[in-house]
C-alpha positions as CSV (number, residue, x, y, z in Angstrom):
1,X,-26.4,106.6,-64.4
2,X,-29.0,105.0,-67.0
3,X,-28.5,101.3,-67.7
4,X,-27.4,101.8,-71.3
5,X,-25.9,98.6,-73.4
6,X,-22.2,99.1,-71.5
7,X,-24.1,99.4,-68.1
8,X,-26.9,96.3,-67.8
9,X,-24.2,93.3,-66.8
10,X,-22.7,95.4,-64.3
11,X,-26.1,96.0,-62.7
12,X,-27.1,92.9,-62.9
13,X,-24.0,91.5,-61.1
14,X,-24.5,93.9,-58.8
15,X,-28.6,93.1,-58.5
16,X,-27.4,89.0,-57.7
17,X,-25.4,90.5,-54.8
18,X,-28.4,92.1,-53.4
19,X,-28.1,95.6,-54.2
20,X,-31.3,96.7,-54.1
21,X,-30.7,100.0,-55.9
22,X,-29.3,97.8,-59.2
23,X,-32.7,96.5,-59.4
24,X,-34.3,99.8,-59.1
25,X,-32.2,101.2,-61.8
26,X,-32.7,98.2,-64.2
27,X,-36.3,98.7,-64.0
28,X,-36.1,102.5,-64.4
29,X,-34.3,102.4,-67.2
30,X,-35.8,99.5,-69.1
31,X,-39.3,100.3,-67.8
32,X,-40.6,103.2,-70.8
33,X,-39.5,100.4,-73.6
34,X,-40.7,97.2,-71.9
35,X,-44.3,98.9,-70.9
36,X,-44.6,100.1,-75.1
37,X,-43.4,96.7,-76.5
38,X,-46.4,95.3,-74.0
39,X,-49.0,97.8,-75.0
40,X,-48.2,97.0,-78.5
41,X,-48.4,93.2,-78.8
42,X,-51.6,93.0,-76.1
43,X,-53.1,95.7,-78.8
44,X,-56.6,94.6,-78.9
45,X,-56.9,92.0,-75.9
46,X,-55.9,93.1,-72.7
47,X,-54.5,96.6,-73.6
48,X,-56.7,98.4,-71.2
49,X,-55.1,96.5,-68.3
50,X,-51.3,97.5,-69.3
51,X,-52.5,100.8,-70.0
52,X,-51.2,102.0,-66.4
53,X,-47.2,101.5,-66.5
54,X,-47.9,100.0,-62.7
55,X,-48.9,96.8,-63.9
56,X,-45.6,96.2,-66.5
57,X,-43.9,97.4,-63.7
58,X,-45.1,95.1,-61.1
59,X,-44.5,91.7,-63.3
60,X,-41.2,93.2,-64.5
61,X,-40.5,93.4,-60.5
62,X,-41.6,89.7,-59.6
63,X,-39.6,88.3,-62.9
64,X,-36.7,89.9,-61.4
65,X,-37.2,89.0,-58.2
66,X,-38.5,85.4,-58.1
67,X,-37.2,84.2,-62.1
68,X,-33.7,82.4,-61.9
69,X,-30.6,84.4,-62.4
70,X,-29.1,85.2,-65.5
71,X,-26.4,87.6,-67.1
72,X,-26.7,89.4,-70.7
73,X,-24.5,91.9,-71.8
74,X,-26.7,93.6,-74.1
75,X,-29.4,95.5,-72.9
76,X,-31.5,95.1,-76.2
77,X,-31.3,90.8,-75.5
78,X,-31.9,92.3,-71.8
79,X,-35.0,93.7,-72.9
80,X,-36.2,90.8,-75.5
81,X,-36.5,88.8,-72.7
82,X,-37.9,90.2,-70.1
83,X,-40.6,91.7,-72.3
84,X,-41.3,88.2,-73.1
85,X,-41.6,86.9,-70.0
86,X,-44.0,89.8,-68.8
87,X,-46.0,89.4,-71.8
88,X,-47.0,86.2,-71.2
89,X,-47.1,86.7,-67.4
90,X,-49.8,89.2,-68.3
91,X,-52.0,87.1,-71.3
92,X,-51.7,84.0,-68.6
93,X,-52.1,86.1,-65.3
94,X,-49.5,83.4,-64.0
95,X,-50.2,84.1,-60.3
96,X,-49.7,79.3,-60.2
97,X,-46.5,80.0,-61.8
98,X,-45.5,82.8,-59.5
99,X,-46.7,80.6,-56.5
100,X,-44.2,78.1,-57.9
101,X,-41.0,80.1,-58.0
102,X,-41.6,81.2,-54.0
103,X,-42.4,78.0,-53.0
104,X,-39.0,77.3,-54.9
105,X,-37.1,79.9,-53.6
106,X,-38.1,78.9,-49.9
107,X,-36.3,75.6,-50.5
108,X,-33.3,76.4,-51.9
109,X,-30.3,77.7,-49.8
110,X,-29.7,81.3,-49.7
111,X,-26.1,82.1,-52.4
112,X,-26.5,78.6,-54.3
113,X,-28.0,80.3,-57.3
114,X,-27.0,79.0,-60.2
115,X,-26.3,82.2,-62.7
116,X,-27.2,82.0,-66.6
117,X,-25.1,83.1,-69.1
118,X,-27.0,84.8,-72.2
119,X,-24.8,85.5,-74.1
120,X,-24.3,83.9,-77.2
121,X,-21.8,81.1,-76.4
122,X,-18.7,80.4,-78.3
123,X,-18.9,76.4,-77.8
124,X,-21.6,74.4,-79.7
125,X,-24.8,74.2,-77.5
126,X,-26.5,71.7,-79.5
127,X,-25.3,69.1,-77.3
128,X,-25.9,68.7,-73.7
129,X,-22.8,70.0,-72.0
130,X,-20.9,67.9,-69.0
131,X,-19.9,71.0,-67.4
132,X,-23.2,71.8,-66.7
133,X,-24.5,70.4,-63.4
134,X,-27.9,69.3,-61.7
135,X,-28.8,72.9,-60.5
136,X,-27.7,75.1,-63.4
137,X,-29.5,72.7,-65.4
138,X,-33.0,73.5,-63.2
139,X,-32.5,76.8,-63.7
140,X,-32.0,77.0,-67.6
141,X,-35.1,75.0,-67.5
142,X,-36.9,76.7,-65.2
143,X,-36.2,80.2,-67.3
144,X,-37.0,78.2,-70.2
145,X,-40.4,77.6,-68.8
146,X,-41.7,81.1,-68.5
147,X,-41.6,81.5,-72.0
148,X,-44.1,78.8,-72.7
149,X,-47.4,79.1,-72.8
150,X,-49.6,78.6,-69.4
151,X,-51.2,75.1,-70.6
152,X,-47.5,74.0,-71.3
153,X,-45.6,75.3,-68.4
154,X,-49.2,73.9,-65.6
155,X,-48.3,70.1,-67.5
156,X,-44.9,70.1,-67.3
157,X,-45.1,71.2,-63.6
158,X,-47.7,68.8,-62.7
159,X,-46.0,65.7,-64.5
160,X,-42.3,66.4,-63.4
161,X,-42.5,68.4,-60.4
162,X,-45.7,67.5,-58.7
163,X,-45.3,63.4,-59.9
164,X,-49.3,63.2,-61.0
165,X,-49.8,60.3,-63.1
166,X,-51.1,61.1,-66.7
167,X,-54.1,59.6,-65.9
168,X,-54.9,62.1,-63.5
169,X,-53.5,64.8,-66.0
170,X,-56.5,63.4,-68.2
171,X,-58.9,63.3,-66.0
172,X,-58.4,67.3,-65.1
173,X,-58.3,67.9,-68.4
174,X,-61.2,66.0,-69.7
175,X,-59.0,64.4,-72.5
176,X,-57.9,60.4,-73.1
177,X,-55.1,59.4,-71.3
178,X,-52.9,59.5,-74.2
179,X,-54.1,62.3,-75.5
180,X,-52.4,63.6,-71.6
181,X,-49.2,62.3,-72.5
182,X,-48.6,63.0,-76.3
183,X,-49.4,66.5,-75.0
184,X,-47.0,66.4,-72.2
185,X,-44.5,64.9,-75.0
186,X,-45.0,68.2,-77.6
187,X,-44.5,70.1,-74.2
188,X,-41.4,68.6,-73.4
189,X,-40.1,69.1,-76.9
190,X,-41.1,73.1,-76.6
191,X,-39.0,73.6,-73.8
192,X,-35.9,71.8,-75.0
193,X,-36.3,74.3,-77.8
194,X,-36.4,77.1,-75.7
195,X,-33.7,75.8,-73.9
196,X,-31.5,75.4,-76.9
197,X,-32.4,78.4,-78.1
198,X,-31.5,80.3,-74.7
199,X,-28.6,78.8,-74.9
200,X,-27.3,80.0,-78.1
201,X,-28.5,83.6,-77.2
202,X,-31.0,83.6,-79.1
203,X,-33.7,86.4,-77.6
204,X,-35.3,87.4,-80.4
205,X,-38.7,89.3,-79.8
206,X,-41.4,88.0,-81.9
């Protein structure tokens, strides 16, 4: 079986139960497009590192295996967004951000996942929505983060997750304090973006 458009929810269902061999055939199947799409927008800055299909593979694996849980239907938004996420993994080298999703998957309790829905929604998203609760909103947000850039996603973590004052976000960064928080503030405004535009099912590629 190849994970063709009809096929990707099914495995992916099947990957949140813990089949192992879902994951396996995700990957397979998704691998040859996701490694060109990488080779193609790296062109000319770290194309010699993607050049073995290892490396996309190896990010595609941790992505799958440590990124929150989500569900498309379509395995061309599927693809958009994975692709993404290892693209940036790769220009970043994210190994902080990767650190942060075990750390976070040590602490939560093992079938409380919250599962995202990619699709684009029939309800208007440009709202927040009551149904939603405290860990299914972490998780849109925490997808939302990987596809920000590294100096966004390290201040947003830092601020919100780690509690450091912006004064000491200035002082690691050489900048004003201010200049910390008006930062943090464009970050913040990003990811509500990105969350919107998840949301809507909107996966474009760029």
């Amino acid at each position: 079986m190849t994970a063709g458009s009809g096929d990707t929810l099914a495995l992916l269902r099947r990957w949140h139960e813990g089949d192992r061999a879902a994951l396996d055939e995700l990957i397979r199947a998704n691998l040859p497009w996701i490694h060109g799409y990488v080779r193609k927008k790296l062109a000319g800055r770290l194309r010699d590192k993607v050049e073995s299909i290892d490396v996309v593979q190896d990010a595609m694996m941790q992505v799958m295996e440590l990124g929150p849980r989500f569900e498309v239907n379509d395995r061309e938004h599927f693809r958009a967004l994975i692709a993404r996420i290892v693209t940036s993994d790769l220009v970043d080298g994210q190994r902080w951000l990767r650190r942060q999703r075990r750390d976070h998957l040590r602490e939560r309790p093992i079938g409380q996942d919250s599962v995202l829905h990619l699709d684009p929604p029939a309800r208007d998203v440009t709202r927040p929505s009551q149904a939603l609760d405290r860990a299914e909103r972490r998780e849109w947000i925490r997808l939302a983060i990987d596809l920000l850039d590294e100096d966004d996603q390290r201040l947003i973590h830092e601020r919100l997750w780690d509690k450091r004052s912006f004064k000491d976000l200035a002082e690691q960064r050489g900048i004003g304090e201010n200049a910390a928080r008006m930062r943090h503030n464009r970050a913040l405004k990003r990811l509500a973006d990105q969350v919107l535009a998840l949301r809507r099912g909107d996966l474009a590629l760029d």
